[in-house]
Backbone as a printed PyTorch tensor [residue, N CA C, xyz], in Angstrom:
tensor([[[ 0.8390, -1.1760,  0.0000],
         [ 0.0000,  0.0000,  0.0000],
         [ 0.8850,  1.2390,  0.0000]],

        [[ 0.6770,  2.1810, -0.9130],
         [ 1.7650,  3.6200, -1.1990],
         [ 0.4920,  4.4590, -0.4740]],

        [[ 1.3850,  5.8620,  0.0250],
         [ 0.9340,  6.9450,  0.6870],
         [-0.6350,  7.3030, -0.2890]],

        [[-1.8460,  7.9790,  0.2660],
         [-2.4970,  8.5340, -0.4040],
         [-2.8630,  9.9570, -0.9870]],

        [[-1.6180, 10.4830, -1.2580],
         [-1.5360, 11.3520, -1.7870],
         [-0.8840, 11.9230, -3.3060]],

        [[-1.2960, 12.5850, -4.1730],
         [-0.2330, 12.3290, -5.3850],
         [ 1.0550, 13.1940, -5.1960]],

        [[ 1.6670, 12.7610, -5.7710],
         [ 3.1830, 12.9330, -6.3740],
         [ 3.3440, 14.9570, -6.4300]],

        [[ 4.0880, 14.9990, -6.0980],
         [ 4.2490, 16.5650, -5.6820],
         [ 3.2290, 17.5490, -5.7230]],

        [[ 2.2010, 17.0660, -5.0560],
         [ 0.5910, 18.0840, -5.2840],
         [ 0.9150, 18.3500, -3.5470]],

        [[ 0.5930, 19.7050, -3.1700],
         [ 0.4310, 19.9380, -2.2110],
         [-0.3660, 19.8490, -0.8610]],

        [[-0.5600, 19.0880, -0.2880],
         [-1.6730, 18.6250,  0.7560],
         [-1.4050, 19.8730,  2.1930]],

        [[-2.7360, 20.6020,  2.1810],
         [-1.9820, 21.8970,  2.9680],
         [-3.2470, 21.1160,  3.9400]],

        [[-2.5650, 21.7970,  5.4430],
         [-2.6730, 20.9420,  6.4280],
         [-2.4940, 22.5770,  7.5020]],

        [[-3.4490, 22.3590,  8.7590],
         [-3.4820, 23.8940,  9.3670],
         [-2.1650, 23.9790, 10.0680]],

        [[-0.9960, 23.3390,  9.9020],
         [ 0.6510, 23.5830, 10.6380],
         [ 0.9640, 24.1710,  8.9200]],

        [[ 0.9300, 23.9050,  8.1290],
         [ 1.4740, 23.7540,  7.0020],
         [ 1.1620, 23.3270,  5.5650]],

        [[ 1.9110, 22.4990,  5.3090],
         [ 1.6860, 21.5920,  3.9720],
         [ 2.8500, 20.3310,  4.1040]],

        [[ 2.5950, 19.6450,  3.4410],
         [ 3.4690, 18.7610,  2.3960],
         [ 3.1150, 18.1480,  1.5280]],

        [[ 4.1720, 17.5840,  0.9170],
         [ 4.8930, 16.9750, -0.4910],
         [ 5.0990, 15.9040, -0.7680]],

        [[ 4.6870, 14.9130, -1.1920],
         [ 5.0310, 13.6680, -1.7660],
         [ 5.9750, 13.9250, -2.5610]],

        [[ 7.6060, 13.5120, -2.6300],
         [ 8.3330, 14.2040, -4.1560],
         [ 8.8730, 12.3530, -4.1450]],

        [[ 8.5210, 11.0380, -3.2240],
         [ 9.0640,  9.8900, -3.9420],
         [ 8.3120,  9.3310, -3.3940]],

        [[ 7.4710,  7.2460, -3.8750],
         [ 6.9550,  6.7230, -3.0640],
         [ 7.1930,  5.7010, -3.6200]],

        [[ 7.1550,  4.4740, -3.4150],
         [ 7.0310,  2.8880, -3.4140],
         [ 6.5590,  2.2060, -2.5990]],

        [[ 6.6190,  0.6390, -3.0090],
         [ 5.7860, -0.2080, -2.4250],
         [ 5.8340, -0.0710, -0.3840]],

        [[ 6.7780,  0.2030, -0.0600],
         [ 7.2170,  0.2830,  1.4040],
         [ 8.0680,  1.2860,  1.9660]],

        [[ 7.1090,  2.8570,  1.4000],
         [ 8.5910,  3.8970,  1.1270],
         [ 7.7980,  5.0340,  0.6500]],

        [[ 7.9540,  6.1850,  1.1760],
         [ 7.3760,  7.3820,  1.0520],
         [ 8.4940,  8.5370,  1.2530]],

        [[ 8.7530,  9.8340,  0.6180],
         [ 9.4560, 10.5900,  1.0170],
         [ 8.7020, 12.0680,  0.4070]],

        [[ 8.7140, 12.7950,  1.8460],
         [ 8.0510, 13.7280,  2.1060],
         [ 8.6840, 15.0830,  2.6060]],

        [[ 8.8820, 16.3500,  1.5580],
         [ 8.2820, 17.4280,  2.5140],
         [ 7.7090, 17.9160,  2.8420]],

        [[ 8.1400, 17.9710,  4.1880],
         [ 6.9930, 18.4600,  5.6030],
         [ 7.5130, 19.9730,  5.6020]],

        [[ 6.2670, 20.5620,  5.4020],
         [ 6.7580, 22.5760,  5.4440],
         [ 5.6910, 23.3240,  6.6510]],

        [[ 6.5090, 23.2280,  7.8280],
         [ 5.6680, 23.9910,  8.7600],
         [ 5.7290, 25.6920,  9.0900]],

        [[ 5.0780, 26.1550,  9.0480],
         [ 4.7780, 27.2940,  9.4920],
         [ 5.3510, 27.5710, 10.5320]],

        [[ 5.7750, 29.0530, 10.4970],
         [ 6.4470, 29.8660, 12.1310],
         [ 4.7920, 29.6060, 12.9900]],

        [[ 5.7330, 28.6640, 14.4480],
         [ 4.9790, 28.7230, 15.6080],
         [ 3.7780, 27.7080, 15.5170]],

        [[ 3.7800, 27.4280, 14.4660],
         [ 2.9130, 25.7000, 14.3560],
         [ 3.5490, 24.2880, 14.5140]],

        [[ 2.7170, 23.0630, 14.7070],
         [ 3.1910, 22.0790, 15.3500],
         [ 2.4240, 21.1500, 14.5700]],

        [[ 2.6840, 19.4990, 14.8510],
         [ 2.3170, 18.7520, 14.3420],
         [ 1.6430, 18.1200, 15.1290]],

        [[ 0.8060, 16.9820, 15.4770],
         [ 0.0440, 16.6410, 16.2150],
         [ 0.8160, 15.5630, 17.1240]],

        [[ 1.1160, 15.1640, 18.6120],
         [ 1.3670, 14.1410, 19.1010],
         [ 1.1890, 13.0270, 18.5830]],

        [[ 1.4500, 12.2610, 17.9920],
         [ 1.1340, 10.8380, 17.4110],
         [ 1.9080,  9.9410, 17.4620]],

        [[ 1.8870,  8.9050, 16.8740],
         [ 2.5550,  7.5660, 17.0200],
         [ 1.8380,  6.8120, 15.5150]],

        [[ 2.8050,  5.5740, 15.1670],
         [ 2.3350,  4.7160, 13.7110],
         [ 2.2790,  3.2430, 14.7180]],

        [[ 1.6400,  3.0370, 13.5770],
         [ 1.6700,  1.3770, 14.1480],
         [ 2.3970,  0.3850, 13.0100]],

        [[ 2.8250,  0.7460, 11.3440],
         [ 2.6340,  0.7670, 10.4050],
         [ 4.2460,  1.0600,  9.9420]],

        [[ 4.6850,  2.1140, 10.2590],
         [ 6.0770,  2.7390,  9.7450],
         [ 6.6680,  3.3640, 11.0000]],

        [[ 8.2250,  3.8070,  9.9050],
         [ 9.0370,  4.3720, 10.8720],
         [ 9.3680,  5.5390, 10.3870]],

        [[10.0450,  6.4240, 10.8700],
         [10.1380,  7.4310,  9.8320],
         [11.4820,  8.3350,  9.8920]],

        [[12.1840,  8.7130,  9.3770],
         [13.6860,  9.8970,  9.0630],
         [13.5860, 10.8640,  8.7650]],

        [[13.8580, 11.6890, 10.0080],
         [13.6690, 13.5220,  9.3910],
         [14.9750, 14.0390,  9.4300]],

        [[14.9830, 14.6450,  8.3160],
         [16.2950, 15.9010,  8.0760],
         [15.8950, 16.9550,  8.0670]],

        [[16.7480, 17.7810,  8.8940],
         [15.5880, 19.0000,  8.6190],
         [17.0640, 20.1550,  7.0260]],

        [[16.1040, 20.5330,  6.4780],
         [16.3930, 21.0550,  5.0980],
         [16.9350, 22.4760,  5.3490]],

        [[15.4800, 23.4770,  6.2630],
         [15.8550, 24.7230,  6.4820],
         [14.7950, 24.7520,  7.5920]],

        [[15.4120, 26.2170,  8.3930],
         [14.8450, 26.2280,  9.5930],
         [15.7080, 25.1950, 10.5880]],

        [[14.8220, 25.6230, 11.6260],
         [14.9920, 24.6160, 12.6670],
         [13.9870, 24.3320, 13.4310]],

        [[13.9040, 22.7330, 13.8260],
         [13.0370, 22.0060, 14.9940],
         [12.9930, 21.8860, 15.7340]],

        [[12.1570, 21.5790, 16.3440],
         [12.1990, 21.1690, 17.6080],
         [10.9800, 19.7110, 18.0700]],

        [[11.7990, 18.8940, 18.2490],
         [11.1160, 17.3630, 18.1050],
         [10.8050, 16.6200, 19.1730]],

        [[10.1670, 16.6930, 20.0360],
         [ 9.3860, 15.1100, 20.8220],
         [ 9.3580, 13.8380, 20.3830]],

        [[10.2380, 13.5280, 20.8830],
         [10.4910, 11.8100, 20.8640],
         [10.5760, 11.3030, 21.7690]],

        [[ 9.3550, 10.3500, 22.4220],
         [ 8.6230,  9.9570, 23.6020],
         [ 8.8610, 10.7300, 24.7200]],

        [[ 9.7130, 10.5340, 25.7440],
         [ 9.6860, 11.7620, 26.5290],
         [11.2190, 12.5170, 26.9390]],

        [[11.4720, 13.0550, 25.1870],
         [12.4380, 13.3450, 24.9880],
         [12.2570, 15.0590, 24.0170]],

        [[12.6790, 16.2130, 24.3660],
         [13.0100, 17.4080, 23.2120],
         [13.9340, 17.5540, 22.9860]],

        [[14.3890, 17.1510, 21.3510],
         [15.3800, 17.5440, 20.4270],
         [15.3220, 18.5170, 19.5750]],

        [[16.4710, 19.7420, 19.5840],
         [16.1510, 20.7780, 18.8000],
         [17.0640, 19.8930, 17.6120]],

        [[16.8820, 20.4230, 16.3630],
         [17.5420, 20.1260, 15.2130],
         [17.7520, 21.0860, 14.3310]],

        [[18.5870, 21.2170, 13.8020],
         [18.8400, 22.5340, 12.6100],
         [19.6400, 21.8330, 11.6450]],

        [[19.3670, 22.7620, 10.3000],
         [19.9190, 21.9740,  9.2890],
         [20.5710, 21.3260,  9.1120]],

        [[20.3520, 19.8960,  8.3250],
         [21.7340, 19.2430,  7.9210],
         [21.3780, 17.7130,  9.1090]],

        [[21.0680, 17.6870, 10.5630],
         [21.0500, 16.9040, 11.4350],
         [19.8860, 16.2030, 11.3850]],

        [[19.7310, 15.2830, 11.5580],
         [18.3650, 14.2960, 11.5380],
         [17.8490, 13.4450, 12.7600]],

        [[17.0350, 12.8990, 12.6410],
         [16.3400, 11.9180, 13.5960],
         [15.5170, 10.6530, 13.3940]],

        [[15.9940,  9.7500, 14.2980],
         [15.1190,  8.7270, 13.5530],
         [13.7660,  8.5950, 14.6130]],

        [[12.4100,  7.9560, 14.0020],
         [11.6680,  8.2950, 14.5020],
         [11.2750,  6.5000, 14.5090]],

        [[11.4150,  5.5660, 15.4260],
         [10.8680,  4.0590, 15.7330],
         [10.1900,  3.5930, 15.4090]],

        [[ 8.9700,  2.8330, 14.7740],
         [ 7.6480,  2.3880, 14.8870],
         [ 7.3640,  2.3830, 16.2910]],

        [[ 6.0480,  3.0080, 16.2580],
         [ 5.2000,  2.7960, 17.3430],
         [ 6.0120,  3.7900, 18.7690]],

        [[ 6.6210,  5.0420, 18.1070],
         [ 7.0130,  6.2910, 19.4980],
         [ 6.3870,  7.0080, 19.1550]],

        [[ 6.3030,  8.1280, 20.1750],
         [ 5.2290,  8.9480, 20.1900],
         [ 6.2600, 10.0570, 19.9240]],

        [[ 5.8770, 11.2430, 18.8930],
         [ 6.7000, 12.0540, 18.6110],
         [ 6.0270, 13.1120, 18.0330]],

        [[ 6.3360, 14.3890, 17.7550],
         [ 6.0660, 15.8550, 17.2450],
         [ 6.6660, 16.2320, 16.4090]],

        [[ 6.4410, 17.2590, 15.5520],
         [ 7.1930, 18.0200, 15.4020],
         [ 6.7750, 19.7270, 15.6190]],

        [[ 7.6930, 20.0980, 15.7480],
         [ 6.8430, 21.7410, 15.7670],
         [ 7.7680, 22.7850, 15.5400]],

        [[ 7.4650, 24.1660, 15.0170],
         [ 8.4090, 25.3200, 14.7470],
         [ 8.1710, 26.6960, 15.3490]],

        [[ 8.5500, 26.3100, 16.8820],
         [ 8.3090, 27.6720, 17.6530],
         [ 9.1840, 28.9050, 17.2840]],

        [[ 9.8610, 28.6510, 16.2500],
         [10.8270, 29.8870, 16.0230],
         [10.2350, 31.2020, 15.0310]],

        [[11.1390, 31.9430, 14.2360],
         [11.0700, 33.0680, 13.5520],
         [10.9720, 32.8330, 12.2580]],

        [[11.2570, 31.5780, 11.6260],
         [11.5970, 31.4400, 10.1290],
         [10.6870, 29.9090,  9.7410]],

        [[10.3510, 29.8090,  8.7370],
         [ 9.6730, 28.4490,  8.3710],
         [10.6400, 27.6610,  8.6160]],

        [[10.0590, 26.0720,  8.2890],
         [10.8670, 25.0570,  9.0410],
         [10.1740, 23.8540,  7.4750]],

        [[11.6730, 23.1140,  7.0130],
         [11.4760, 22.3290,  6.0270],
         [11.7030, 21.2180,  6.5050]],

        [[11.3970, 19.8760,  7.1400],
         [12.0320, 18.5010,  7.2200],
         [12.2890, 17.6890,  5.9740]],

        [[12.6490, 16.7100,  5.4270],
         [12.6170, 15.9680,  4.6820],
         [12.0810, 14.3080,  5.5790]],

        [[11.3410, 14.1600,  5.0060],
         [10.8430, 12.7590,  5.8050],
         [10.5890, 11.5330,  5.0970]],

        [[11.5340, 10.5780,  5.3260],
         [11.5370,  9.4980,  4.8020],
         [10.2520,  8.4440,  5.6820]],

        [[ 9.4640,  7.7160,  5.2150],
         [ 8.9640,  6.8190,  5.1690],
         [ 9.3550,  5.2520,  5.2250]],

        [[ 9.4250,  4.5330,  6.0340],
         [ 9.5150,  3.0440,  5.7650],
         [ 8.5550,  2.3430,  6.6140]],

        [[ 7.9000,  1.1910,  6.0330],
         [ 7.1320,  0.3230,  6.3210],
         [ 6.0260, -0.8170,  5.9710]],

        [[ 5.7650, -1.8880,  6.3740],
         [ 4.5050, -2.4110,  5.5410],
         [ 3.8430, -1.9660,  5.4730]],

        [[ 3.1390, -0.5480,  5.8080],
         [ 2.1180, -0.0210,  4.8010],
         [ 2.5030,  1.6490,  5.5320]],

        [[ 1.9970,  2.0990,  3.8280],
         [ 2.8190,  3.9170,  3.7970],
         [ 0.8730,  4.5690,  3.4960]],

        [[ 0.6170,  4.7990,  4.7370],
         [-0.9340,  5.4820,  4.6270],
         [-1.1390,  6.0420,  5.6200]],

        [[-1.6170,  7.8810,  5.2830],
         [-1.8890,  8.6200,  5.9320],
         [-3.1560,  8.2700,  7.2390]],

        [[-3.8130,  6.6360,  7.1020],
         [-4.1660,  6.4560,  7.8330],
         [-4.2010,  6.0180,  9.3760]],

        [[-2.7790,  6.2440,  8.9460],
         [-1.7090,  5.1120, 10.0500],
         [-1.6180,  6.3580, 11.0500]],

        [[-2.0540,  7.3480, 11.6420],
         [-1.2510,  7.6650, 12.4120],
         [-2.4480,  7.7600, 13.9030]],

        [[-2.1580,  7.5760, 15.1210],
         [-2.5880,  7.4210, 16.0700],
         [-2.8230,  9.1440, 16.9590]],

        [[-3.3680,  9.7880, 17.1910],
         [-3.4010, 11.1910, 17.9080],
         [-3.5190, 10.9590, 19.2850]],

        [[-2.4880, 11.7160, 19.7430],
         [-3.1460, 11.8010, 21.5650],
         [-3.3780, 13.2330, 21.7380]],

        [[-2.4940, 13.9620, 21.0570],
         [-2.9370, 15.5480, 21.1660],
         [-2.5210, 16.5510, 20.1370]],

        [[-3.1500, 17.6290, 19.8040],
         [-3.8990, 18.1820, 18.6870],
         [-4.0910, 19.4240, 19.2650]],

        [[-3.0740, 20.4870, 18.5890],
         [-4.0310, 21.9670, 19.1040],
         [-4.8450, 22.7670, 18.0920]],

        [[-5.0030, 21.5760, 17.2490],
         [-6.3130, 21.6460, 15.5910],
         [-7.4190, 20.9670, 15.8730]],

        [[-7.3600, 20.5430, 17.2650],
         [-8.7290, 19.6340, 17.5370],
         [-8.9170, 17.9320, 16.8500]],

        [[-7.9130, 17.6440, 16.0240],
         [-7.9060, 16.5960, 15.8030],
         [-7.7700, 15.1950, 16.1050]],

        [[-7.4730, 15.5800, 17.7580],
         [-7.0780, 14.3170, 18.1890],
         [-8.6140, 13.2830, 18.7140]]])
């Protein structure tokens, strides 16, 4: 099962947007473009794992009960099944690059515990 989104069409999302720019059978690669002072939702996969680089800007990442800032160039790996964030409390947009791996690459996969979009 590949991600459900097409191939470099923009999926804008209230932190941001992203990008599908590669995908295969067990393999997705994504930029993630967040907005100054927006965040991503607490979640967890059951499904995949995932690799962020961040491109431009800088992060700041929750990984279970852990905050990692990151700035260009440095990455993170993200486990199956941890609970993690991302978010860009700073001054300048924030680009990750996010790799995808797993038996199944679907935006359905992701688990919410908290949401300041109400989504959880």
């Amino acid at each position: 099962m590949s991600v459900d989104s097409k191939l470099n069409e923009d999926m804008v999302r209230p932190w941001g947007f992203y990008r599908v720019i590669a995908q295969g059978k067990n393999y997705a690669v994504k930029i993630l473009h967040v907005n100054v002072g927006q965040k991503l939702s607490v979640q967890s996969h059951k499904y995949r794992s995932e690799h962020w680089v961040v491109a431009s800007g800088k992060a700041q990442i929750l990984l279970n009960d852990k905050t990692i800032i990151s700035e260009v160039g440095q990455s993170v790996d993200i486990p199956l099944g941890s609970i993690h964030s991302l978010q860009n409390p700073y001054n300048e947009d924030l680009e990750v690059l996010e790799l995808q791996m797993g038996e199944i690459i679907s935006e359905d996969d992701i688990t919410r515990y908290s949401d300041i979009y109400g989504r959880a």
